[in-house]
Structure formats: C-alpha cells, structure tokens
N, C-alpha and C positions, 0 to 999 in steps of 0.2 A: 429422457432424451428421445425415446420414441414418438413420447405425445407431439415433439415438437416436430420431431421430421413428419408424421403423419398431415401435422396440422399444415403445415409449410407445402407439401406436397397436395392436399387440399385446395388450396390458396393457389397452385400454382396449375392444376387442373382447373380450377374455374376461371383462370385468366383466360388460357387456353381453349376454351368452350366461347368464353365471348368473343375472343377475335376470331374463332369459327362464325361465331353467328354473325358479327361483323363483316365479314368476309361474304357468307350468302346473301348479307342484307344489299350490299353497296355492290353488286353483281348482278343480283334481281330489278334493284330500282335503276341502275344504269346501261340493263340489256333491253328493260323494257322501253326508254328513252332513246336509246340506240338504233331499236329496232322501228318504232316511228319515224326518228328521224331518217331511217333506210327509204322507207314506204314514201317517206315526202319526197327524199329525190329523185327516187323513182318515178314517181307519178309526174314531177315537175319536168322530169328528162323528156314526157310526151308528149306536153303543150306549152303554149308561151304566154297565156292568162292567166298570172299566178294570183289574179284577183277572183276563179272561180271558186263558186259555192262550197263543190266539193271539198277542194286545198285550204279554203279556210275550215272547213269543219275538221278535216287532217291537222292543221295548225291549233286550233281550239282545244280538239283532244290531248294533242302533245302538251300544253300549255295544261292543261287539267292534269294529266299524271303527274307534268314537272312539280307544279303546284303541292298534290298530296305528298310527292317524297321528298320535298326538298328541306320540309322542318326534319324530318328523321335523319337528313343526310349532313344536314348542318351540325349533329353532334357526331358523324364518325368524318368529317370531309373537314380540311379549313373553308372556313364561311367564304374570303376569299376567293377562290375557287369556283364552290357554286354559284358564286355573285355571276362569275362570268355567263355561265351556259343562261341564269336566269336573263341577264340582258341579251342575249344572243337573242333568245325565245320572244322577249319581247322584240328583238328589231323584225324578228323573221315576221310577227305578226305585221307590225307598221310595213315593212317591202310589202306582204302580202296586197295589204289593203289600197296600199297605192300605187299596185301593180309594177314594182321596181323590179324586174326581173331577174338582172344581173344581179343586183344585189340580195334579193331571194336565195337565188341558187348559192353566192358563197356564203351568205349565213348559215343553211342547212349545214353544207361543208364543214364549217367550222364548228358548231354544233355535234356532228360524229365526230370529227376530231377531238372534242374536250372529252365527250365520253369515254373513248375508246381508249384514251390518253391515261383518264381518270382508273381503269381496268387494271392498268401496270402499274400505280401509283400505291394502288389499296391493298398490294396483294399482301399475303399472309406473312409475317416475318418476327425475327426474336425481337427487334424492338418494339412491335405493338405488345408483347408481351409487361416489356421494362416500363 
C-alpha cells in the first residue's frame, strides 16, 4: 500500500511542477507581448504617422516575439484564442502601413486587452491539475 501512495503522490507532484512551469511559461511569453504592446501605444499617443519607420520596426518586433511564442502557447492556450491576438497583430501591421491611425490605435488596445485578459484565464488552479 505504501508503494502506491508514494507512487500516486509522485504522479501528483509532477503534475504540479508542470502547471508551475505552465504557469511561468504563459506569463513570460504574454508579459513580454504585453509590454511591447505598452511601448507601441505609448509611442503612437506622440504622433500621428503611424506609417513611421520607427512604429513599424516596433510592430515588426512585436510580430517576431508573437511569432517565436505562439507554437509553445498553442499547447498551453486554446488555439482559438491565440488565433485572435495573431490576427490583431497582423491588422495592427496593415493599419500601420496604410497609416490608418484610428484604427492603429484601437488594435494596439485590443491587443493589451487579450493579453492582459489571457493573465486571469491561465492562472494556477486544481483543474489544470485534473
């Protein structure tokens, strides 16, 4: 009987450990998206050419980190989900380049919203355990 409680409690420590690492994972990949996207509306709140060089290279980058985390995020996130912020990303780029301003600014918007959204969704609980 011991072997089994040991092994069970084994079993039940290592679930435990991945929805830790779960947890640091999908916090790191969506503070770092979070915080780009802070830095763009920021920058966008000071001018109103959101066709410059700068803002695109800001949008570029955002697009390059979303890009590296979004396979990893695709197996702790529903795909759904990411699907969104990935189309956000891409409109944000199109507004950029054809200097839609309005519509720039609330894609950014909406963009912190999914993350920030995405923060209180993932957090730690006995059902990621079950």
């Amino acid at each position: 009987m011991s072997k089994r409680f040991l092994s069970v409690l084994i079993i039940l420590v290592l679930l435990a450990l991945v929805c830790v690492w779960e947890q640091i994972s999908v916090d790191k990949y969506l503070n770092d998206i979070y915080n780009q996207a802070l830095a763009i509306e920021n920058y966008v709140d000071d001018i109103t050419d959101v066709n410059a060089p700068e803002l695109q290279a800001m949008v570029d980058r955002l697009e390059d980190s979303w890009d590296k985390h979004e396979s990893m995020l695709c197996f702790i996130i529903n795909h759904k989900d990411i699907a969104d912020i990935s189309t956000e990303i891409t409109r944000l780029k199109s507004y950029s380049e054809t200097n839609q301003e309005q519509d720039f600014k609330a894609t950014i918007k909406v963009i912190i919203h999914y993350t920030d959204a995405y923060h209180h969704v993932m957090g730690i609980s006995l059902q990621n355990l079950i």
